[in-house]
C-alpha positions as CSV (number, residue, x, y, z in Angstrom):
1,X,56.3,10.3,38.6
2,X,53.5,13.0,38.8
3,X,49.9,11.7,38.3
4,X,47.8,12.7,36.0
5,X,44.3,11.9,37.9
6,X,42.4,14.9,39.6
7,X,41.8,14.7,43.2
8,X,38.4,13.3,44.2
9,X,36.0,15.8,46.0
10,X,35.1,15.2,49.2
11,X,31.7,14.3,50.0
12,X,29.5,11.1,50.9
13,X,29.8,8.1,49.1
14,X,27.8,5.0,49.4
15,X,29.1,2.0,47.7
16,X,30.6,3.6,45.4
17,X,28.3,5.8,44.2
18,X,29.2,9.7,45.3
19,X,25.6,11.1,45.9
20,X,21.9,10.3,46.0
21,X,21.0,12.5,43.2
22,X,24.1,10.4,41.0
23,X,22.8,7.1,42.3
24,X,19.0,7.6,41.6
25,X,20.8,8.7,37.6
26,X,22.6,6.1,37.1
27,X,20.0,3.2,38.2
28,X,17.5,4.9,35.8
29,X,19.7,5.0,33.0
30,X,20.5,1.3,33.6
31,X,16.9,0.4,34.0
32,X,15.8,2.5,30.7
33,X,19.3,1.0,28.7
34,X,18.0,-2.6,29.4
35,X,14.5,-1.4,28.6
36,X,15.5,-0.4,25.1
37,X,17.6,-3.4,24.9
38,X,14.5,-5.7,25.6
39,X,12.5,-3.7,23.3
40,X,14.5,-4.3,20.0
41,X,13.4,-7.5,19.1
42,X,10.1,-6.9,20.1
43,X,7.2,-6.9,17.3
44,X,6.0,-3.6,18.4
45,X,8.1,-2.2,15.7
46,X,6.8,-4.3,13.0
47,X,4.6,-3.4,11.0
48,X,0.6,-4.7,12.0
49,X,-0.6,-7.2,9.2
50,X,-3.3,-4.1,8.5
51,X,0.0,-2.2,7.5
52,X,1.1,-5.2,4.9
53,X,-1.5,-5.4,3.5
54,X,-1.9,-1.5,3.0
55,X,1.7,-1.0,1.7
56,X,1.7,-4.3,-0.9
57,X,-2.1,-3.0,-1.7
58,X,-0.1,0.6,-2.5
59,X,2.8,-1.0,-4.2
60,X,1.4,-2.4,-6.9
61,X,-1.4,-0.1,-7.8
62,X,1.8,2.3,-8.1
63,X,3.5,-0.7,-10.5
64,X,0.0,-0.9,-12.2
65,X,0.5,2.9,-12.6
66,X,4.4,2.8,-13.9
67,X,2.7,-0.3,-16.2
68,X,0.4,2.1,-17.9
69,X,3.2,5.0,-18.5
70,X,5.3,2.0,-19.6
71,X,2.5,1.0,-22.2
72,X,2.2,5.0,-23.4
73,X,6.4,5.3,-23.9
74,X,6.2,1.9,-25.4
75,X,2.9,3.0,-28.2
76,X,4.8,6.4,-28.6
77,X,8.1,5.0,-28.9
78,X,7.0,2.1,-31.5
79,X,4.9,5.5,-33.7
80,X,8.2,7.6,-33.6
81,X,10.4,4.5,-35.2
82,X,8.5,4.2,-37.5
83,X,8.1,8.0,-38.6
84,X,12.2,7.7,-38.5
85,X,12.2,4.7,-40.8
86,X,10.1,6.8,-43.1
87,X,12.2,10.0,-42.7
88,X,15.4,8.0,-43.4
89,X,13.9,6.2,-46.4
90,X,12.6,9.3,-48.0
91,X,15.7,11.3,-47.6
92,X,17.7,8.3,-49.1
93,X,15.1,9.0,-52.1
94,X,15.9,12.7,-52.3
95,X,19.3,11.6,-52.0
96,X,19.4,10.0,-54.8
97,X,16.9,12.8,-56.9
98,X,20.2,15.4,-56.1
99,X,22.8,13.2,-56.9
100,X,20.8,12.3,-60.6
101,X,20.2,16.4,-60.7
102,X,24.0,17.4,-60.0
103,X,24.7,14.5,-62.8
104,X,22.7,16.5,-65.2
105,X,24.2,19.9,-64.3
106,X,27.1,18.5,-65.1
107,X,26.3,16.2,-68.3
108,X,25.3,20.1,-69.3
109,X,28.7,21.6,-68.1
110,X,30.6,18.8,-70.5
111,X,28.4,19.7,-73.3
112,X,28.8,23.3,-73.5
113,X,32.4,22.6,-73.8
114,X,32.3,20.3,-76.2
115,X,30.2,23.1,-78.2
116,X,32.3,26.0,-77.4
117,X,29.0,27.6,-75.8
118,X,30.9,29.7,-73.9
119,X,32.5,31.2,-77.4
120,X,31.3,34.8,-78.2
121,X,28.9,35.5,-80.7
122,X,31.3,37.4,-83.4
123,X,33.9,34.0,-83.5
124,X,30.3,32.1,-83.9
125,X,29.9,33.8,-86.7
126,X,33.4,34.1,-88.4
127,X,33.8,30.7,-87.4
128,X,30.6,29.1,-88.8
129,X,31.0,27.7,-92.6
130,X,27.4,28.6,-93.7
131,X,24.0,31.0,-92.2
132,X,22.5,27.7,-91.6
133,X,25.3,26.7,-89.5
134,X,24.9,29.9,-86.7
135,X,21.1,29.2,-87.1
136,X,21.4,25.6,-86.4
137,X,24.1,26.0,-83.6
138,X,21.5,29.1,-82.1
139,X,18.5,26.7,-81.7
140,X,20.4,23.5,-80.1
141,X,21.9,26.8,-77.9
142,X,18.3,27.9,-77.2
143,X,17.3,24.6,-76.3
144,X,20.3,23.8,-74.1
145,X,19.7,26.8,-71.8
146,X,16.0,26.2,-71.0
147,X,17.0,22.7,-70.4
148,X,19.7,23.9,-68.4
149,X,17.8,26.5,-66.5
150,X,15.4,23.6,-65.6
151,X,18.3,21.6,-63.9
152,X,19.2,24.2,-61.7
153,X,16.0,25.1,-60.8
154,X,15.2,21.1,-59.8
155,X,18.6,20.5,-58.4
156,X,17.9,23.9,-56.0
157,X,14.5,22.8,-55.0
158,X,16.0,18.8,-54.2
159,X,18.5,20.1,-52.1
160,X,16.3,22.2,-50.3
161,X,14.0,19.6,-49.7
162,X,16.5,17.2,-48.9
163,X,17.6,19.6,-46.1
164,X,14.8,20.0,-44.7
165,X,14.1,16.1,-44.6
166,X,17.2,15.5,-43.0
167,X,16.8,18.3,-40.1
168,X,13.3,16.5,-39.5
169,X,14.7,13.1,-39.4
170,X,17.3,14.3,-36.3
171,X,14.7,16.0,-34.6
172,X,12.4,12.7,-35.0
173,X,15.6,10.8,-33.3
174,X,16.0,12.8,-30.8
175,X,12.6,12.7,-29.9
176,X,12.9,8.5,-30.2
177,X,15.9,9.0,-27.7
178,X,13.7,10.5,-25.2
179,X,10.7,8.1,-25.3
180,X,13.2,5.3,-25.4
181,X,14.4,6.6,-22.0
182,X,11.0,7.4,-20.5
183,X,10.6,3.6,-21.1
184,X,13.2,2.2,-19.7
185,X,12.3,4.6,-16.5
186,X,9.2,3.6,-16.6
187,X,10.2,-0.6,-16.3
188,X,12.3,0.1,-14.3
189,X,9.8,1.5,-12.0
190,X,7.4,-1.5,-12.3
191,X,10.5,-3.8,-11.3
192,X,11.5,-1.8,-8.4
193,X,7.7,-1.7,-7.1
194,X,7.2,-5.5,-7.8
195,X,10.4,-6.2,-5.7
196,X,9.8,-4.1,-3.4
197,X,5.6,-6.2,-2.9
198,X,7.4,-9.3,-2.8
199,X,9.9,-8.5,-0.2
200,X,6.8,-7.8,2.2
201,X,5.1,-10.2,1.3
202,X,8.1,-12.9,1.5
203,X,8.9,-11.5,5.4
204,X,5.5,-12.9,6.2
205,X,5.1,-16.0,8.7
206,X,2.6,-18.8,7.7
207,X,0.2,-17.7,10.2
208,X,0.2,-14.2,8.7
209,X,-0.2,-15.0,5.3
210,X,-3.2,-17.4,6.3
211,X,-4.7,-14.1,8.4
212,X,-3.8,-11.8,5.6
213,X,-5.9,-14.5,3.2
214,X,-9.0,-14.1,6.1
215,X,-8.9,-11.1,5.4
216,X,-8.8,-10.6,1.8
217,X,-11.9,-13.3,2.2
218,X,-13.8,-10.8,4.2
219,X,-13.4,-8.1,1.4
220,X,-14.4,-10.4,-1.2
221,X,-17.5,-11.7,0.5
222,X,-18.3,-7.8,0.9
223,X,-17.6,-7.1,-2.7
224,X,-19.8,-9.6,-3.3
225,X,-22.9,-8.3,-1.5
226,X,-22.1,-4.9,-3.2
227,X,-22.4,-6.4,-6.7
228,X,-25.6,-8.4,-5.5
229,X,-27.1,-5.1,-4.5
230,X,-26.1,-3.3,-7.7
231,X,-27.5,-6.5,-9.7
232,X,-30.8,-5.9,-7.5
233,X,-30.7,-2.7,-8.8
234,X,-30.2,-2.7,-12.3
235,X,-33.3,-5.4,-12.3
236,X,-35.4,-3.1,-10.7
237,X,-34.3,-0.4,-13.5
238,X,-34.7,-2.6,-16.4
239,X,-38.2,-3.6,-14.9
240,X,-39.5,-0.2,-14.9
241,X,-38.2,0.6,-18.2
242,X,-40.0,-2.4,-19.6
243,X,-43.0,-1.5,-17.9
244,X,-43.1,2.2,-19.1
245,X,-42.4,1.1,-22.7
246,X,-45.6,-1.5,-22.4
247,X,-47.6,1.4,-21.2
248,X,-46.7,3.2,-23.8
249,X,-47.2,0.6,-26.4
250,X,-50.8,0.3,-25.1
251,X,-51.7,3.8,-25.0
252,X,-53.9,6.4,-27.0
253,X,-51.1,9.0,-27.3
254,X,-48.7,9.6,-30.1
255,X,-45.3,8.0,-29.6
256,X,-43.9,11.2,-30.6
257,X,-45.8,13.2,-27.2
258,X,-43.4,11.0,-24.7
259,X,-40.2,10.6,-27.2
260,X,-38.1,12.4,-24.3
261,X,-38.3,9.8,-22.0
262,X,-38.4,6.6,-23.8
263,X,-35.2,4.4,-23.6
264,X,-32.9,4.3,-26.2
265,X,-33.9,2.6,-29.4
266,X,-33.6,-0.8,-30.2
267,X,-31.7,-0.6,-33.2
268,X,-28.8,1.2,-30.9
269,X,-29.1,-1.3,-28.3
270,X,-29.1,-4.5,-30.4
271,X,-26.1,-3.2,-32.0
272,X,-24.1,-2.3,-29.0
273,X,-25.3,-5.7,-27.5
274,X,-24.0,-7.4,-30.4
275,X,-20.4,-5.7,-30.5
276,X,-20.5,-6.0,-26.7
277,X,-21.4,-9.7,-27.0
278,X,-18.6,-10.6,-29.1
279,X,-16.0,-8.5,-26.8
280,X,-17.6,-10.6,-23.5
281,X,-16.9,-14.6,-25.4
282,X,-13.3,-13.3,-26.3
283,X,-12.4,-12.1,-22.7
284,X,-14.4,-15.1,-20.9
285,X,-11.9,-17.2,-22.9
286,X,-8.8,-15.3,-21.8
287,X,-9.6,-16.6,-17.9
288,X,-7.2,-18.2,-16.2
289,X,-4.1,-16.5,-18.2
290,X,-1.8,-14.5,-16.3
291,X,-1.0,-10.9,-15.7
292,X,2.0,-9.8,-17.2
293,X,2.7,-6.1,-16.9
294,X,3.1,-4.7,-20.5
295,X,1.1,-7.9,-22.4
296,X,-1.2,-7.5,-25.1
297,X,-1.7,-11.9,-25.6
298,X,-2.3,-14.2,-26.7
299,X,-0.7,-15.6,-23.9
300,X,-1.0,-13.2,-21.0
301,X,-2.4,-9.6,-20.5
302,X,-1.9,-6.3,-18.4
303,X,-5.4,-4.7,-17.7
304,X,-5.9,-2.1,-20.3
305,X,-3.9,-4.9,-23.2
306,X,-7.1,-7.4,-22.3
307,X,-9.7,-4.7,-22.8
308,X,-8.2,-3.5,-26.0
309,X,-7.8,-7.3,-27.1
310,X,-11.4,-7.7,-26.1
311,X,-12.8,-4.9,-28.1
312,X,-10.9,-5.1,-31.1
313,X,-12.3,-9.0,-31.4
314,X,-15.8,-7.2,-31.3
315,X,-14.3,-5.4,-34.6
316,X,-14.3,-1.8,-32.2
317,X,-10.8,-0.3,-32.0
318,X,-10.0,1.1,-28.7
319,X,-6.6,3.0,-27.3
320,X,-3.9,1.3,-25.6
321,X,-3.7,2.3,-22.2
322,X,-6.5,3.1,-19.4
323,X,-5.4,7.1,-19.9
324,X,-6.3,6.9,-23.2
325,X,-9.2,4.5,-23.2
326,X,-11.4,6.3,-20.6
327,X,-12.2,8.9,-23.0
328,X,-12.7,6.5,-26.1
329,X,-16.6,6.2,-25.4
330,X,-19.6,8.1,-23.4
331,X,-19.4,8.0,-19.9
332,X,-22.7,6.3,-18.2
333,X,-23.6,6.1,-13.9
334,X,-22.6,2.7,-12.4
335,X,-25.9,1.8,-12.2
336,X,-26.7,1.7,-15.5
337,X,-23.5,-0.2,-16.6
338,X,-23.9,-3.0,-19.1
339,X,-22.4,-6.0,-20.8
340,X,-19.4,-4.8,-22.4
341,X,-18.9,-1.1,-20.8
342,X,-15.2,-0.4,-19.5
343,X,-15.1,0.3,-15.5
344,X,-11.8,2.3,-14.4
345,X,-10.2,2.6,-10.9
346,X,-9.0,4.8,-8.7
347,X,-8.4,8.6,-9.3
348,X,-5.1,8.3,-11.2
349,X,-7.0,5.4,-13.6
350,X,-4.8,3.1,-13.7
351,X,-7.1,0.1,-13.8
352,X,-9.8,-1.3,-15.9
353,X,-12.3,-4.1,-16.1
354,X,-14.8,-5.4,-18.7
355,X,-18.5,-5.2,-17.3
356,X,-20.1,-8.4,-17.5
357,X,-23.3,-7.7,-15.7
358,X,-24.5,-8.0,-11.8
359,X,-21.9,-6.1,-10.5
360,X,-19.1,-8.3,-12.1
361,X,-16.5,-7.8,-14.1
362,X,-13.6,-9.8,-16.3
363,X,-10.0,-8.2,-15.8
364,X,-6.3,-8.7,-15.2
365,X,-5.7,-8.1,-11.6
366,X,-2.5,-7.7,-11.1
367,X,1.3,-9.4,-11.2
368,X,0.9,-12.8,-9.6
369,X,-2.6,-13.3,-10.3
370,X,-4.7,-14.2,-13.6
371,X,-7.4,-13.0,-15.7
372,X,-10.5,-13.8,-14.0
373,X,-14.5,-12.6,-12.9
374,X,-14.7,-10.6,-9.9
375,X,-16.8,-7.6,-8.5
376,X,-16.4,-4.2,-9.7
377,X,-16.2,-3.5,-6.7
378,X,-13.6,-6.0,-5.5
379,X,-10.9,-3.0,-3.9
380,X,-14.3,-0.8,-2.4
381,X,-16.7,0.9,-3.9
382,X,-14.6,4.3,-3.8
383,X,-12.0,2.6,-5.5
384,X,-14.4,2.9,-8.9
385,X,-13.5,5.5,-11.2
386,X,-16.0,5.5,-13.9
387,X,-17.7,3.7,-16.7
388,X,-17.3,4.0,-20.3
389,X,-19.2,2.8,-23.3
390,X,-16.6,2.3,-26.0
391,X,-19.5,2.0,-28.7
């Protein structure tokens, strides 16, 4: 039987292995194969802690962000129901208005054939007993066709109407459709991100969790010192600006000659203070209830539902979500933020606080956590967006 191996070439071999050249190969692809084999358990491709931290930090400011498109689909979706509900009951009510019109047309119909209206007027008058009878039979005629006429005209005009309210009514659905879908994308974005933090965040061993706590520590204790120094700050302002106005209340000149750079009035402040002070005792009594993505309370809150909450105790109605609600008031520098003022985060504003004074704030973190007081600027002081006077 013929074999099927080639013939070996001659040359040197060494134990086996044909050349040098081959030899040096094959021990370096041995020695890099058990390398990578070593290496696959290894930590060096797990993430650092640093990393974690960065990704969960990322993951749900993104859920924070799918919360707020959530809480838009979710307003717009409730306003277009209810503009359907109102369509539908109002074409039902022209419904009816050219069913009771057709009923007249044809009440008409019946009673022009009873009277032989349709008869011409030579057999009217051969037929008719008496003058008074084709003068009698003329005017109920007379009347009859403006009534007539007038049923036509209405039972036109209601099912034109009724037309048109029922091709706005389908268009309002369709548009409900959509927003319905936008929010059901939208939670199921906020579920996907939350998962996805809590997977992380469950891979973590006890030692890195209690790291990853050292070093959230660290950035509180510096948020801190930043909302001490603002708090320094805004004492030193509100000094001055008492000090100016005693000047001024002592002087010879005209209170008119400096009116330009006196602080606002009293009247304005008092009433701001007041609204603002109202607004501060309902959210201080909302700590220590817990985030939920999409709440508006009593019982738990998402950022921008707290702030709205907040307000509207105050008697001050404010929009829904943190879009919406950074342009319901007048824009002021962090450094003269007071009691009451709204503070957004981050350039796609998807966060927001209730100013409480000295660099602190009352707000709903985030899922897992719970209304509470912390600095404004508890995630950096780039992370601050703005801050808004809603009154």
């Amino acid at each position: 039987m013929a074999s099927h191996r080639k013939s070996r070439t001659p040359g040197t071999r060494v134990a086996g292995i044909r050349t040098p050249a081959l030899a040096t190969a094959a021990l370096t692809s041995v020695a890099l194969l058990s390398q990578t084999a070593n290496a696959a358990p290894s930590d060096d491709d797990k993430p650092s802690l640093e990393e974690v931290e960065k990704k969960v930090g990322d993951l749900y400011r993104q859920a924070e962000s799918a919360t707020e498109k959530y809480n838009a689909a979710k307003e717009k979706t409730t306003k277009q129901r209810k503009r359907v509900d109102t369509l539908l009951d109002d074409v039902a009510k022209r419904t009816q208005k050219l069913n009771d019109a057709r009923e007249e047309l044809g009440s008409f119909a019946a009673a022009q054939y009873r009277t032989g209206a349709g008869v011409p007027d030579t057999a009217t008058f051969l037929l008719a007993d008496t003058p008074q009878d084709i003068f009698d039979q003329r005017q109920v005629m007379d009347r009859m066709t403006g009534r007539q006429k007038e049923a036509v005209d209405d039972y036109v005009t209601q099912q034109s109407e009724t037309m048109k309210k029922r091709q706005e009514a389908t268009k309002s659905l369709e548009t409900l459709t959509e927003s319905q879908g936008d929010l059901k994308k939208a939670k199921a974005t906020v579920q996907k991100k939350l998962t996805d933090a809590r997977e992380l965040m469950s891979k973590l061993t006890a030692e890195e969790k209690a790291r990853l706590a050292a070093i959230e520590k660290k950035k509180q204790e510096e948020a801190a010192r930043k909302a001490a120094e603002l708090a320094r700050q805004q004492a030193e302002q509100q000094q001055a600006q008492e000090e100016a106005a005693q000047q001024q209340s002592g002087g010879t000149g005209t209170s008119e000659s400096s009116g330009s750079t006196t602080p606002p009035s009293t009247s304005t402040d008092s009433s701001y203070s007041t609204k603002a002070e109202k607004a501060l005792a309902f959210a201080r009594a909302q700590i220590g209830k817990p985030y939920v993505w999409g709440a508006t309370g009593p019982g738990s809150y998402d950022c921008s539902g707290l702030t709205q909450a907040a307000w509207k105790a105050a008697g001050v109605t404010i929009p829904r979500t943190t879009y919406d609600q950074v342009d319901a008031g007048t824009t002021v520098p962090v450094s003269q933020a007071q009691p009451g003022d709204l503070v957004f985060f981050y350039d796609d504003i998807t966060h927001v606080g209730i100013y409480i004074g000295n660099g602190m704030m009352i707000h709903a973190p985030k899922p897992g956590t719970y209304v509470r007081e912390e600095s404004i600027f508890y995630d950096g002081e780039s992370s601050v967006h703005s801050v808004v006077r809603p009154a």
